[in-house]
Each structure stands twice: as C-alpha cells, then as structure tokens.
KEKE-3310 file (N, C-alpha, C; in steps of 0.2 Angstrom, whole numbers, plus 5000, padded with zeros to 4 digits):
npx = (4899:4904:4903:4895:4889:4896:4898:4906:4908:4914:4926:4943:4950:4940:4926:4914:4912:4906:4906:4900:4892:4903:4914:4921:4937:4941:4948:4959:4966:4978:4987:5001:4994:4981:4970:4966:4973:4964:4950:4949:4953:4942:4932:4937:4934:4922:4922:4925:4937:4951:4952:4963:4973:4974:4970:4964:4950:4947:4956:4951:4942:4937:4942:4941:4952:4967:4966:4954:4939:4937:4925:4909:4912:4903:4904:4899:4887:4883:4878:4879:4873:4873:4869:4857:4853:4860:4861:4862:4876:4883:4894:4899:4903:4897:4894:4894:4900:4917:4923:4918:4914:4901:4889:4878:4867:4859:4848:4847:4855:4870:4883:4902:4908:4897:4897:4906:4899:4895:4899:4919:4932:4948:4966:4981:4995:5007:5013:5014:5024:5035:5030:5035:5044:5041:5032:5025:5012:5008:5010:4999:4988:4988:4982:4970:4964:4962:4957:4942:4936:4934:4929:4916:4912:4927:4931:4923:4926:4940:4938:4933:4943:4953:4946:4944:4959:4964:4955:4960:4972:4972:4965:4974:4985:4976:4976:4965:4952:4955:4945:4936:4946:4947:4936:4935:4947:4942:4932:4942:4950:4940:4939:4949:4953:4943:4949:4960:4959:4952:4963:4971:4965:4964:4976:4981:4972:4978:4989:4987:4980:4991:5000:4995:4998:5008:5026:5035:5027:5029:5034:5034:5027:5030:5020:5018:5010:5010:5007:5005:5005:4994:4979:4967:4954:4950:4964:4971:4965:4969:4983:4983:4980:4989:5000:5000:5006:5018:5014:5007:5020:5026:5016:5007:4999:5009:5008:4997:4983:4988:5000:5003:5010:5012:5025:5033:5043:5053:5051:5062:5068:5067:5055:5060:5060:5067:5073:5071:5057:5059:5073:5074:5075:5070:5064:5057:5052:5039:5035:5030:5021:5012:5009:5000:4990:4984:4981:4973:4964:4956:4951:4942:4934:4926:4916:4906:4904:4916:4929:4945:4958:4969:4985:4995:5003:5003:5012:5024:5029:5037:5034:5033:5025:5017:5005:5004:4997:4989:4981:4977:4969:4957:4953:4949:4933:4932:4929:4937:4950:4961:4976:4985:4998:4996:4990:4994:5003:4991:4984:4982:4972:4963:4951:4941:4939:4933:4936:4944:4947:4956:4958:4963:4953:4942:4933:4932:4925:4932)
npy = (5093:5089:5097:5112:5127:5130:5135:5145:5149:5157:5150:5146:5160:5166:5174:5175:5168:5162:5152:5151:5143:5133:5122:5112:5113:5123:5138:5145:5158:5170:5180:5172:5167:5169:5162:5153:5140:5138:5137:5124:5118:5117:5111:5097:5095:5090:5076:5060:5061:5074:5082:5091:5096:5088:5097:5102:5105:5116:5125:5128:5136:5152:5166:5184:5190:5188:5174:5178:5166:5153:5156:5146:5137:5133:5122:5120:5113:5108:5095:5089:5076:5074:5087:5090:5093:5083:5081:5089:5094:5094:5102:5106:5117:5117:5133:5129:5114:5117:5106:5097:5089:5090:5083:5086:5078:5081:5088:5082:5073:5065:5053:5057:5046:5045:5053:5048:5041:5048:5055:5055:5063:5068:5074:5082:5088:5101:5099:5085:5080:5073:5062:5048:5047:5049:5045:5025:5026:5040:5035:5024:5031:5039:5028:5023:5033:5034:5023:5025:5028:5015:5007:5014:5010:5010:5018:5017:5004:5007:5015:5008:4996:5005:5007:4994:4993:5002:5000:4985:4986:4994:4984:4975:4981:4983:4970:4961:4947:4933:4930:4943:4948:4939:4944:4957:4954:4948:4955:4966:4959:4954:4969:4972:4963:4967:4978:4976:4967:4979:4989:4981:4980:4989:4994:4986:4989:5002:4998:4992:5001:5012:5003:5006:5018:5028:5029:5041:5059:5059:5048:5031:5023:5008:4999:4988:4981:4979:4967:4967:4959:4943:4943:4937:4934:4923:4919:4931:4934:4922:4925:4936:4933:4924:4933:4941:4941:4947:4959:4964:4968:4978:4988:4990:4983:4974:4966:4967:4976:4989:4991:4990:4993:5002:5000:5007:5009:5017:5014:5007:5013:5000:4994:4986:4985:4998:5011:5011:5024:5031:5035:5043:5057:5072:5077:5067:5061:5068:5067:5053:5054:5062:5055:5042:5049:5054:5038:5035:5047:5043:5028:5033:5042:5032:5027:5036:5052:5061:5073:5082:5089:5097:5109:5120:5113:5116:5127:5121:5111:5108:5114:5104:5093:5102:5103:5091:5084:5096:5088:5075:5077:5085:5074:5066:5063:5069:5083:5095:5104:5118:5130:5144:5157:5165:5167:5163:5149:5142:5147:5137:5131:5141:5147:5141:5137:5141:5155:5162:5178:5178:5185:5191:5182:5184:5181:5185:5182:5179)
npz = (5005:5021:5033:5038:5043:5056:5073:5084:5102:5114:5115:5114:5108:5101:5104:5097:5084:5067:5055:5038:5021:5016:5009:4998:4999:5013:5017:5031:5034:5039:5052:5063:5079:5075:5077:5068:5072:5081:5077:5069:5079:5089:5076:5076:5090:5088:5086:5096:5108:5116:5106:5093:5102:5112:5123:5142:5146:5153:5147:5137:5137:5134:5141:5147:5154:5161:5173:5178:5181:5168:5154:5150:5135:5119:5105:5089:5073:5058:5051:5033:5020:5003:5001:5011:5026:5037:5050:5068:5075:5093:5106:5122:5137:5156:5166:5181:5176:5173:5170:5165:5148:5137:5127:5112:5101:5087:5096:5106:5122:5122:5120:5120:5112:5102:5095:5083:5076:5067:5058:5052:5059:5056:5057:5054:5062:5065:5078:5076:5071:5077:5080:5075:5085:5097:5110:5111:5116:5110:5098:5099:5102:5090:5081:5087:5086:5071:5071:5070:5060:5054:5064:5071:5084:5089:5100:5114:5117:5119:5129:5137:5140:5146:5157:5164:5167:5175:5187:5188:5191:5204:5211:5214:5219:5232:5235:5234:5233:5223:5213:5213:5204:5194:5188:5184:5176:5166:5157:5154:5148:5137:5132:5128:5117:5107:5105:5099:5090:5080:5078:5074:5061:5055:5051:5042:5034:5032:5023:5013:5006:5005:4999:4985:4982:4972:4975:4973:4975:4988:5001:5003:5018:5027:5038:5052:5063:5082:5092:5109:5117:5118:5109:5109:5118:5129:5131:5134:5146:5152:5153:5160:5170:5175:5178:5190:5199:5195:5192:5200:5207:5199:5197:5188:5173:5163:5149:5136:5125:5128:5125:5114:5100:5084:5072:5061:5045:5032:5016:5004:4987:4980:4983:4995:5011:5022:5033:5049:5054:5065:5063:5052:5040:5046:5034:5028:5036:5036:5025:5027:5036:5030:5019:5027:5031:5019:5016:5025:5021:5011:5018:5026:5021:5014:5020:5026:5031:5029:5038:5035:5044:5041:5046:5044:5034:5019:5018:5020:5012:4996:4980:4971:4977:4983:4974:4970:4984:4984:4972:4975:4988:4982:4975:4981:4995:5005:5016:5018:5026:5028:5036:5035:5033:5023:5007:4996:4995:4991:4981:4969:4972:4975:4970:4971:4983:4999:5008:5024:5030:5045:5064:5076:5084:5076:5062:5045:5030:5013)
capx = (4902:4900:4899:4893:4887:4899:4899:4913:4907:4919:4930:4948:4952:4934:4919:4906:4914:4900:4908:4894:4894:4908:4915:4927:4942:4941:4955:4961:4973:4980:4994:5001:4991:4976:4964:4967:4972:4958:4946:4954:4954:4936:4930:4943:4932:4916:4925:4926:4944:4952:4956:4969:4980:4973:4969:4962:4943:4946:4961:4947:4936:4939:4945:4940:4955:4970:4966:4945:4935:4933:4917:4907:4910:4900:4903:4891:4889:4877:4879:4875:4874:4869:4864:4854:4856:4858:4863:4866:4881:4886:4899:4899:4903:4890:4898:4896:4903:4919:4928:4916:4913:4895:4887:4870:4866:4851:4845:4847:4859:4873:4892:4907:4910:4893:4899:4909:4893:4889:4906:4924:4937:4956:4969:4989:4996:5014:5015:5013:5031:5039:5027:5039:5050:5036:5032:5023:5006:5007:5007:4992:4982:4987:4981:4965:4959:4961:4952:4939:4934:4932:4925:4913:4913:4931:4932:4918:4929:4947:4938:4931:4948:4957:4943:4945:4966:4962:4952:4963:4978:4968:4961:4981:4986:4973:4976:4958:4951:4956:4937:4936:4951:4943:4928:4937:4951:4936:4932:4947:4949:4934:4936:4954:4952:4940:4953:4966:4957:4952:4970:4975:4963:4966:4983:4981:4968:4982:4995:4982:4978:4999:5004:4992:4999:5015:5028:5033:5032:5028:5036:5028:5029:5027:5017:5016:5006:5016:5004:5009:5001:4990:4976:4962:4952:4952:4971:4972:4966:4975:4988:4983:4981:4995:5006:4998:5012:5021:5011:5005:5027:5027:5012:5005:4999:5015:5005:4991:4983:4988:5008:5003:5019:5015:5030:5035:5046:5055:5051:5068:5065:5064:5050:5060:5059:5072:5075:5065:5056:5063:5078:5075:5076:5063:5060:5055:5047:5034:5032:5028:5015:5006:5006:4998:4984:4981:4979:4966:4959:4953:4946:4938:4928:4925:4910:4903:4903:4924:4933:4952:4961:4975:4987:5000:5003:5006:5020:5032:5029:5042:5028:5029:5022:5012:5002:5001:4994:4980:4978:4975:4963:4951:4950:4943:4928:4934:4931:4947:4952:4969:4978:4992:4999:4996:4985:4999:5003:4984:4983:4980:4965:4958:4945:4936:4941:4929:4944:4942:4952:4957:4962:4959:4947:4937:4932:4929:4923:4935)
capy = (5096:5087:5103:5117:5133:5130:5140:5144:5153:5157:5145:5150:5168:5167:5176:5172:5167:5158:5149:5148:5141:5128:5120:5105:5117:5127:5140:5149:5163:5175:5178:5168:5168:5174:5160:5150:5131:5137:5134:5118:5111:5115:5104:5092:5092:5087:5068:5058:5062:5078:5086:5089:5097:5087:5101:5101:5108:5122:5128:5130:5142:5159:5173:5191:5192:5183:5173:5175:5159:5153:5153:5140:5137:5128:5123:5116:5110:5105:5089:5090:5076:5074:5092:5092:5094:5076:5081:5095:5090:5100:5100:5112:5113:5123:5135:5124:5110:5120:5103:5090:5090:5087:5083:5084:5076:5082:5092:5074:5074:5059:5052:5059:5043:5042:5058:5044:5035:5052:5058:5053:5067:5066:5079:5083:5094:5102:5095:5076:5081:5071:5053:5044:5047:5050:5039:5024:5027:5042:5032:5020:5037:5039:5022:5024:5040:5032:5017:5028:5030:5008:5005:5019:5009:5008:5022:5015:4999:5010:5019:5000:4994:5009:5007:4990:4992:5006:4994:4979:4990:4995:4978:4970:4984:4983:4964:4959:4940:4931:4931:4949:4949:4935:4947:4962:4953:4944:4962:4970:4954:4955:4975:4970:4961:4971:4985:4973:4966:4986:4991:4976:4979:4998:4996:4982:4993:5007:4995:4991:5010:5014:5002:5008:5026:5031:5030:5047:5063:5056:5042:5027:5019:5002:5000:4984:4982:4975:4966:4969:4952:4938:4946:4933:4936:4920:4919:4938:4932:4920:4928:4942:4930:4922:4937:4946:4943:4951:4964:4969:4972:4983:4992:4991:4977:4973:4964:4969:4979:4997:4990:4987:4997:5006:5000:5011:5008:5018:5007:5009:5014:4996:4992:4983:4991:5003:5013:5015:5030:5036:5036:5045:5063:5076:5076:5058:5059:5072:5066:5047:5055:5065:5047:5040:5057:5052:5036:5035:5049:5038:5024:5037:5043:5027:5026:5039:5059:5063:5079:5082:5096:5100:5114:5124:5110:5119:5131:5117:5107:5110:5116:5099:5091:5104:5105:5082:5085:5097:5084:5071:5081:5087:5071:5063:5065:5072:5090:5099:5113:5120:5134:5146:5163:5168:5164:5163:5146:5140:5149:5133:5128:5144:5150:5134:5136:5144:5158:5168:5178:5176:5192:5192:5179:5186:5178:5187:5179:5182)
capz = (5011:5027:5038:5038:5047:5059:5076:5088:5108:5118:5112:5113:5108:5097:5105:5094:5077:5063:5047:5033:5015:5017:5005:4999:5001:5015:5021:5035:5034:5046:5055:5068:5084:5076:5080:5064:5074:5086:5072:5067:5087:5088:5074:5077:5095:5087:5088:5102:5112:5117:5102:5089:5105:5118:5131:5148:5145:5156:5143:5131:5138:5133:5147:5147:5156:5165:5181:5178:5178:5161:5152:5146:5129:5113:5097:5083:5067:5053:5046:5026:5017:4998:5000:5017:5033:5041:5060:5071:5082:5094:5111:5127:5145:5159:5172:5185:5176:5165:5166:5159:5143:5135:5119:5109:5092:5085:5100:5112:5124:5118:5123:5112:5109:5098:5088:5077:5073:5060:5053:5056:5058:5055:5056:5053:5065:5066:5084:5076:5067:5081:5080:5075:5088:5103:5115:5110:5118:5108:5092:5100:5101:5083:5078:5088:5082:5064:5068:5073:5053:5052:5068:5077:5093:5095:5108:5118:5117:5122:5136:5142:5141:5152:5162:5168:5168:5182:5192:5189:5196:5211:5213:5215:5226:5237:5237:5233:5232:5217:5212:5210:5199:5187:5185:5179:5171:5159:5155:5152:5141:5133:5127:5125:5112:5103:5103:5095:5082:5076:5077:5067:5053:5053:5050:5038:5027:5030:5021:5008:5002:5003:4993:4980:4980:4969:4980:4972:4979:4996:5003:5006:5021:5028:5043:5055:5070:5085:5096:5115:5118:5116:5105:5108:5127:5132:5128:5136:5153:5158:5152:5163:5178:5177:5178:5194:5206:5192:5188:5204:5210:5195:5199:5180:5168:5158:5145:5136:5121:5132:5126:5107:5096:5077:5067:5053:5041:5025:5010:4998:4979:4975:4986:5000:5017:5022:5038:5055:5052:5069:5061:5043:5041:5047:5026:5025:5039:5037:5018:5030:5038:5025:5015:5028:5032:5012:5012:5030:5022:5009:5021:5033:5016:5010:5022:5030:5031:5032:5037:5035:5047:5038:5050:5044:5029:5013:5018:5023:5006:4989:4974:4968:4983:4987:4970:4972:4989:4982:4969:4978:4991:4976:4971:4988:4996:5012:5017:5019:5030:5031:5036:5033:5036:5017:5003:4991:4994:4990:4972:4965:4974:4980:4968:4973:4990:5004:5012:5029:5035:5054:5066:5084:5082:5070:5052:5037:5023:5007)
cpx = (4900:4899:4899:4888:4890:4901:4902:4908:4909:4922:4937:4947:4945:4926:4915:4909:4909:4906:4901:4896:4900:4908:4919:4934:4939:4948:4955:4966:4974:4987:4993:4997:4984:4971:4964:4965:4965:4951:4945:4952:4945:4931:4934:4938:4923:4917:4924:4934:4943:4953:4963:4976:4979:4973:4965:4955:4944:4950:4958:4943:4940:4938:4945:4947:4959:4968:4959:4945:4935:4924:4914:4907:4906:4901:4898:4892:4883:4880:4877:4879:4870:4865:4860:4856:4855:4857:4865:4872:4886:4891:4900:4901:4898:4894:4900:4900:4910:4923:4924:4913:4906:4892:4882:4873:4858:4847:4845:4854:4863:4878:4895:4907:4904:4894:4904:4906:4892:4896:4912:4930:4943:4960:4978:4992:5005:5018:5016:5021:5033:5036:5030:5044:5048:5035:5026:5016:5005:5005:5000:4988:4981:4982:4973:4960:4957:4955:4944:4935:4931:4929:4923:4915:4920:4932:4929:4922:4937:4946:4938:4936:4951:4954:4945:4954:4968:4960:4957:4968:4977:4968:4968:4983:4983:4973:4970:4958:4952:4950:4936:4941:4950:4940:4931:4942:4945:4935:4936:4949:4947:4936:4944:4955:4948:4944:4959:4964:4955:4959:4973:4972:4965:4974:4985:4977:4974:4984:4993:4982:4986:5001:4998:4994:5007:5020:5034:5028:5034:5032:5030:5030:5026:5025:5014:5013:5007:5009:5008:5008:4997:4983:4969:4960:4953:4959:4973:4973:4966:4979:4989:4983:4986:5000:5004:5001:5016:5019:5010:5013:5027:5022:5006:5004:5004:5012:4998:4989:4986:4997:5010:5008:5013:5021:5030:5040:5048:5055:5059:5064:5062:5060:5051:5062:5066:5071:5069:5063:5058:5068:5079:5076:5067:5058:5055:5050:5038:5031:5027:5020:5010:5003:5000:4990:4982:4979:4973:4961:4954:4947:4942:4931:4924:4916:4905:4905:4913:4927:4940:4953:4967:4980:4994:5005:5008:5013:5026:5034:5034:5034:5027:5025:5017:5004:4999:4997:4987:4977:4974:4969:4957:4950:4945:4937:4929:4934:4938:4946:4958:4972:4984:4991:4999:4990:4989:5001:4997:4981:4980:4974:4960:4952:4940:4936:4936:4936:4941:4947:4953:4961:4960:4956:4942:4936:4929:4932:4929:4932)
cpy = (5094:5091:5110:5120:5130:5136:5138:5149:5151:5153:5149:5158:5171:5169:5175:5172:5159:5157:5146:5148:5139:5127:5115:5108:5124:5130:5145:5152:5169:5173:5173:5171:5172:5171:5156:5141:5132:5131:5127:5113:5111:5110:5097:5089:5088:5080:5069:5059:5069:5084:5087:5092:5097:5091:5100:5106:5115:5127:5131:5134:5149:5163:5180:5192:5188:5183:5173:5168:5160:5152:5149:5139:5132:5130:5120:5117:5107:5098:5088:5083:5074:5081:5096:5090:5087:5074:5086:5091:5097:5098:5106:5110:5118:5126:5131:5118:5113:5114:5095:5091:5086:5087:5083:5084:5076:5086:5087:5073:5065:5059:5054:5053:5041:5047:5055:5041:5041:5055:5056:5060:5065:5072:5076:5091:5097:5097:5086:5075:5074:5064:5048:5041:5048:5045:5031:5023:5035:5041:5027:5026:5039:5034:5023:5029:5041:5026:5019:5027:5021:5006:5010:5018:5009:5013:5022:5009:5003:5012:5013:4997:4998:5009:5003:4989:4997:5002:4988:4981:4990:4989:4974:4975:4983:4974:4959:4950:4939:4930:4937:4951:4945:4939:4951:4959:4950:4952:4965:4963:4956:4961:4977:4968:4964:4976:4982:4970:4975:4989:4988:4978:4985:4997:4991:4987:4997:5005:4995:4999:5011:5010:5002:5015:5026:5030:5037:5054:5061:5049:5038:5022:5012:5002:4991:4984:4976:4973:4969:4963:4949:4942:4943:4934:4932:4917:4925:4935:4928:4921:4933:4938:4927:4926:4942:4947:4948:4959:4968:4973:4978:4988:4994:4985:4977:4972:4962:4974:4986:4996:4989:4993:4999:5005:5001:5011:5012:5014:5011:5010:5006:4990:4988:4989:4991:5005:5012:5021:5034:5038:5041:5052:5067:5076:5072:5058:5061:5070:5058:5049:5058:5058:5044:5043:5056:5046:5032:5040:5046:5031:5029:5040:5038:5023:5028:5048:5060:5071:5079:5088:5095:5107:5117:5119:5111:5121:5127:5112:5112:5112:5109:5093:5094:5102:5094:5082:5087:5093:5078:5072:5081:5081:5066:5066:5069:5081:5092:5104:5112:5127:5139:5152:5168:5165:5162:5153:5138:5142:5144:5132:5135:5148:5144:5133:5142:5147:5161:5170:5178:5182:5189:5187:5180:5183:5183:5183:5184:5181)
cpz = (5018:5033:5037:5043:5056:5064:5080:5095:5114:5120:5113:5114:5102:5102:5102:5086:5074:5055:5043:5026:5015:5010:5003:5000:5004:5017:5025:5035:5040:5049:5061:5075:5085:5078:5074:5066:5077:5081:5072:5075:5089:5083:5076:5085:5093:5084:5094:5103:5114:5113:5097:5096:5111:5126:5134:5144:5145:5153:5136:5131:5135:5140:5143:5147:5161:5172:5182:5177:5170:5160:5149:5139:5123:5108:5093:5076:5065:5050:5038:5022:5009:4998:5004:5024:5036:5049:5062:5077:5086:5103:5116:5132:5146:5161:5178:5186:5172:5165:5167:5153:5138:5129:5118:5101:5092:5090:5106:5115:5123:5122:5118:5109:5101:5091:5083:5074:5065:5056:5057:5054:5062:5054:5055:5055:5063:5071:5084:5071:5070:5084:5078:5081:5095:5105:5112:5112:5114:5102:5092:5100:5093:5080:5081:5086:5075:5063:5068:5066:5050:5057:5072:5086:5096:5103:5113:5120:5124:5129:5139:5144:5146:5159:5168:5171:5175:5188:5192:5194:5202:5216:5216:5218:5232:5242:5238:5232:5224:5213:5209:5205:5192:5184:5181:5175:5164:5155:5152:5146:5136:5128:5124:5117:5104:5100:5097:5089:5076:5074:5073:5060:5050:5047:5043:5029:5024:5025:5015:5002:5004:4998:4987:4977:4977:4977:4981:4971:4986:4996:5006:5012:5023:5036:5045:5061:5075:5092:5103:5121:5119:5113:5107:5116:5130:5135:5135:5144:5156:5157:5161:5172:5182:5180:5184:5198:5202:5191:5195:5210:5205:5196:5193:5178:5163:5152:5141:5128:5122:5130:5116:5105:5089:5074:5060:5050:5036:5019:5003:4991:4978:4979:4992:5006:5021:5031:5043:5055:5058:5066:5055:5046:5044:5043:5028:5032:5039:5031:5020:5032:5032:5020:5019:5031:5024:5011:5020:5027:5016:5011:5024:5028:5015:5014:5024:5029:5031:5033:5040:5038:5044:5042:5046:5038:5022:5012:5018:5017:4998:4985:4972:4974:4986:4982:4970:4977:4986:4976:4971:4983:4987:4975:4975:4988:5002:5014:5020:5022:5030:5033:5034:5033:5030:5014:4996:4991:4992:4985:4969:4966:4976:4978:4970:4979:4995:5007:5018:5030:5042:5057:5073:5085:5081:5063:5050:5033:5017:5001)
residu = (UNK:UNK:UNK:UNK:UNK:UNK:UNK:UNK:UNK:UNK:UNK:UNK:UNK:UNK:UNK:UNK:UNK:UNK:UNK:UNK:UNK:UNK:UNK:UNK:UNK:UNK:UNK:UNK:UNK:UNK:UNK:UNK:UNK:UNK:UNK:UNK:UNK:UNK:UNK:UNK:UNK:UNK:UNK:UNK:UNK:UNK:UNK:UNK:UNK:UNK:UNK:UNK:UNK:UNK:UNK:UNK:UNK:UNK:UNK:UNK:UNK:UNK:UNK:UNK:UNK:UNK:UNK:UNK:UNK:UNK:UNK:UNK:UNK:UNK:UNK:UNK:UNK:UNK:UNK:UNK:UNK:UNK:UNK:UNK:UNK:UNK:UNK:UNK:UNK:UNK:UNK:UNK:UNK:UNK:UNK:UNK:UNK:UNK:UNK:UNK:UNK:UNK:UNK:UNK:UNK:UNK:UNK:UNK:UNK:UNK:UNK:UNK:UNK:UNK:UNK:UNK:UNK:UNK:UNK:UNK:UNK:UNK:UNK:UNK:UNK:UNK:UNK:UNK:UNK:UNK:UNK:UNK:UNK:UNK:UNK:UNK:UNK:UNK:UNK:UNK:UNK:UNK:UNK:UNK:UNK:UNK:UNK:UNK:UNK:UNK:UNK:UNK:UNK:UNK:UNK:UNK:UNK:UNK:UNK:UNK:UNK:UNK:UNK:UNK:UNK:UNK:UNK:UNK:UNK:UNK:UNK:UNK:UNK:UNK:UNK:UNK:UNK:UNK:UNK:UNK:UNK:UNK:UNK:UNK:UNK:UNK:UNK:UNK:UNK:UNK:UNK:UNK:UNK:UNK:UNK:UNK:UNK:UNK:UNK:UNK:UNK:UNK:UNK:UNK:UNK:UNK:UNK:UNK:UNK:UNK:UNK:UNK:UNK:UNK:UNK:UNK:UNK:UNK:UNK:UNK:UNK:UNK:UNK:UNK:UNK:UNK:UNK:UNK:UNK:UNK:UNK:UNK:UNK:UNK:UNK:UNK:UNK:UNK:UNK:UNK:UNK:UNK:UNK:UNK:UNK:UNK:UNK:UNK:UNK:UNK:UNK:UNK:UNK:UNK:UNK:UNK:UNK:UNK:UNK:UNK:UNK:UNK:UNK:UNK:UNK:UNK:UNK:UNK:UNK:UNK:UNK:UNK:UNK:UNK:UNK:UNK:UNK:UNK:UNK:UNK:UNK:UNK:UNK:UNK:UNK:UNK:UNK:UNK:UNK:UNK:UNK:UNK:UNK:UNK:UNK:UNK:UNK:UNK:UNK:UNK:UNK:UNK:UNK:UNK:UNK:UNK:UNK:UNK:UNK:UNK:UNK:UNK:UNK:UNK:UNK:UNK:UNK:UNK:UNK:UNK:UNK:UNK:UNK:UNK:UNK:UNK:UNK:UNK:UNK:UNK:UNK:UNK:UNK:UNK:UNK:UNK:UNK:UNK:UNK:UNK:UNK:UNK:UNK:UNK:UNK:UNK:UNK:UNK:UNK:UNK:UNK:UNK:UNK:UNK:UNK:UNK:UNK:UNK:UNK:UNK:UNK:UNK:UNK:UNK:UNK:UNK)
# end
C-alpha cells in the first residue's frame, strides 16, 4: 500500500480529514458534492503539476465563508514500502503566499517536480471523457503526466522546455541580437529533445502493454506519437533558426516538441486499425481510455511505489466490464482509489477494500 495516513487541512470543503490503514482497494462513497473528488485531487497533488482538475491554488484553500481570504492548506502522506514507512511527502502554501505552491519530502524542503522521483500517480477522471476530441495540448498534458512513471525528470525537462519558448518568444518580439537567440534556442533545444524522446518511448511502452491485453471487454487502442518536429537538438535548432522571421510574424514557435499530437486509433476485431478515436462513440471511447489507465498503470508499477485515482468509474461500466476492471486492479501493484455514490456497485471488491464514507467533508471509517 504505497500511502497511507493520509491528511487533508483545509483542503477544499475538508477541514481536517485523516485516512488511516489504507489498503490496495480503497473507496470513497457519498453523495455528490460531499468531498469525495476532493480526496482524490489532493493525492493526485502529491505529483508534480496542478492536479487531477488542474485548479488555480487559491481555488483550493478552504473558505469559512464566501468572498473571505482562503486559508492555507496542506496535505501529506506516508510513503510505505514493503511494509515501512519509506517517505513523508507532503504539499502546502503560507498565508502570505496562498498562490505558490510548496513541498517537503522527508521534513526538507524540495521542487514538485522531485515528488516523481518516490512514487508516480495516475488518475481517470469523468472530465478526460472528452481527450480524444480536446485540444491537442490537452493530449500532450496527458502524455506527460504518464511519462512521469518512465522518466522522473521529465517535468523538470517540460518546465525547461516552456521556459526557454517563453523567452524565445519575448526574445523575437523585442528583436534581440541573433546571439541571444542562439543561446536560448541551444536550450530550448537541448530540453526539447529530451522531452521527445520521453514521449516517444512512453507511447511506445504504451503500445507494448495494449497489445498484450485481450482486446475484449475494453477496446484496445492503437496509439502513435506525431512528432511536431525534428526530434534530434541539433536538428531542432536550426530548424528553430531558420524559421524566426516566421515565427516571430506569428508570434509563437510553429515547430517544436510544445506541437507534438497523441494519435489514437480504434483497432477493428481483426487487429487492423479502425476509426479516429475522435470519431468512435462516447462507449469506445471511454473503454479507449480505461485500456490505456490499464495498461500505464502496469508500467507506472513496474518500478517504483504506484497509485491509481480511479473518479466516478464503476457506475458507468456494464457488470461485465466492471467485474474485468476489478480483476485486472487486484491483480496489479498499484494502490487504487475510487469513488462512487453507492457501495453497491463495489460488492465485489469491498470486503478487501478500505471504505469511508464522505458527508460534508467528513470521513468515516466503514
């Protein structure tokens, strides 16, 4: 169980809620808007990013009461593995600061980015219904949050990379010496590159671990990864030099790893590939992602501490999907959390399942 004694303050609609004795199946129940996702977006923040619903910090403090300042919240977390405690990780802001976001591993103050080095978490929301058909930088956020589980450093890469396309930008508006523009274009190269080889392999592993899985109940999808251009740094930046008249009328770098696609496929029954998953049904689609939230959460165990956010899940699955799903969970490594507005559809797993219920933002233990 890679976490446990898990505390929530002044988190969302959670004044001071404590999760202990975790489990490989845990669950959340309660009605709608009882503080259930909260849960769920709180772990999901003991990663590097924003979260499983990317909010503004200051949307994450808890309020007394509308229009007060928020207050400073923290969460935390045991790291257990084989048994013992391997790491405290933990994430807060101050009052001063309620919209920077700070982290301690072990009692030492750290970057989010380093909270991938000890566990990698992966989630399946409701709101990712609509990734097939979202923007493609919504799908690159996808693809990086997963590589997260084969290479720690990418997000330290990702930041490095947006860093230098910020400065680049700046640097060709403001009409800088072509000097200065070597400098940083070598950089944005450089973390360029790094990001495109991690993306490549990610998606590669993905392909790997889908075609190993039944391609019943779930669909299995095929998944390519569309560079956005040249891949290699050197390569990258002259690419990137050349195109500066271009680039600096358009006001943006046209050509770059920040342009790279996710293409997803339907694979037909008889293994050749079928529709753009934009196109399939909302079914096939949802069953696309679950496949693929199966077959990352495989690599993400495969090295390191893993935990799965599973949201609102269950209920939207036939019985024969739902019962393959928890088959396929139990048999991984990967802590599991899910929710749902019942306990009825969790029968299967749930004498083996750690249950709270959720009111107000409150937990009790089941």
């Amino acid at each position: 169980m890679p976490l446990a004694r898990i505390t929530l303050q002044d988190f969302r609609n959670h004044a001071h809620s404590e999760l202990v004795e975790t489990a490989h199946f845990n669950l959340l129940v309660g009605a709608n808007g009882a503080g259930k996702t909260n849960v769920l977006e709180a772990i999901s923040l003991l990663a590097p990013g924003r979260g499983l619903r990317r909010a503004q910090l200051t949307e994450l403090a808890r309020r007394e009461r509308p229009g007060e300042p928020p207050s400073p919240f923290a969460i935390g977390a045991s790291l257990v593995e084989q048994g013992q405690v391997s790491a405290r990780l933990g994430t807060y802001t101050r009052p001063e600061q309620p919209g920077r976001r700070l982290v301690r591993i072990n009692g030492a103050e750290a970057s989010a980015a380093a909270l991938s080095e000890w566990h990698a978490v992966s989630w399946l929301t409701p709101a990712m219904d609509g990734l097939f058909t979202d923007s493609a930088g919504a799908r690159r956020r996808f693809v990086d949050r997963m590589a997260l589980a084969i290479e720690p450093a990418h997000a330290r890469a990702v930041s490095q990379l947006e860093g230098a396309l910020r400065e680049r930008n700046r640097l060709l508006e403001d009409n800088r010496e072509p000097r200065w523009l070597d400098a940083i274009e070598a950089q944005l190269a450089e973390a360029g590159a790094r990001v495109a080889e991690t993306r490549a392999l990610l998606v590669k592993l993905l392909g790997e671990e889908l075609s190993a899985l039944p391609p019943e109940p779930f669909a299995r999808p095929i998944l390519t990864y569309c560079a956005g251009g040249p891949t290699g740094p050197e390569e990258l930046a002259a690419t990137l030099a050349r195109e500066r008249a271009r680039d600096r009328a358009a006001g943006r770098a046209l050509t770059g790893p920040h342009r790279d696609e996710l293409e997803v496929v339907m694979m037909r029954p008889d293994g050749s590939p079928g529709q753009l998953a934009a196109a399939c049904s909302t079914g096939e689609q949802k069953a696309m992602l679950i496949a693929i939230t199966l077959a990352h959460g495989i690599l993400a165990a495969s090295g390191r501490p893993s935990v799965l956010l599973l949201d609102e899940v269950a209920a939207h699955l036939d019985p024969v999907r739902r019962a393959e799903l928890f088959r396929r969970l139990a048999a991984g490594r990967a802590q599991v959390w899910m929710t749902g507005t019942e306990l009825a559809p969790f029968s299967e797993i749930a004498s083996e399942a750690a249950v709270w219920r959720v009111a107000n933002g409150a937990l009790e233990p089941l």
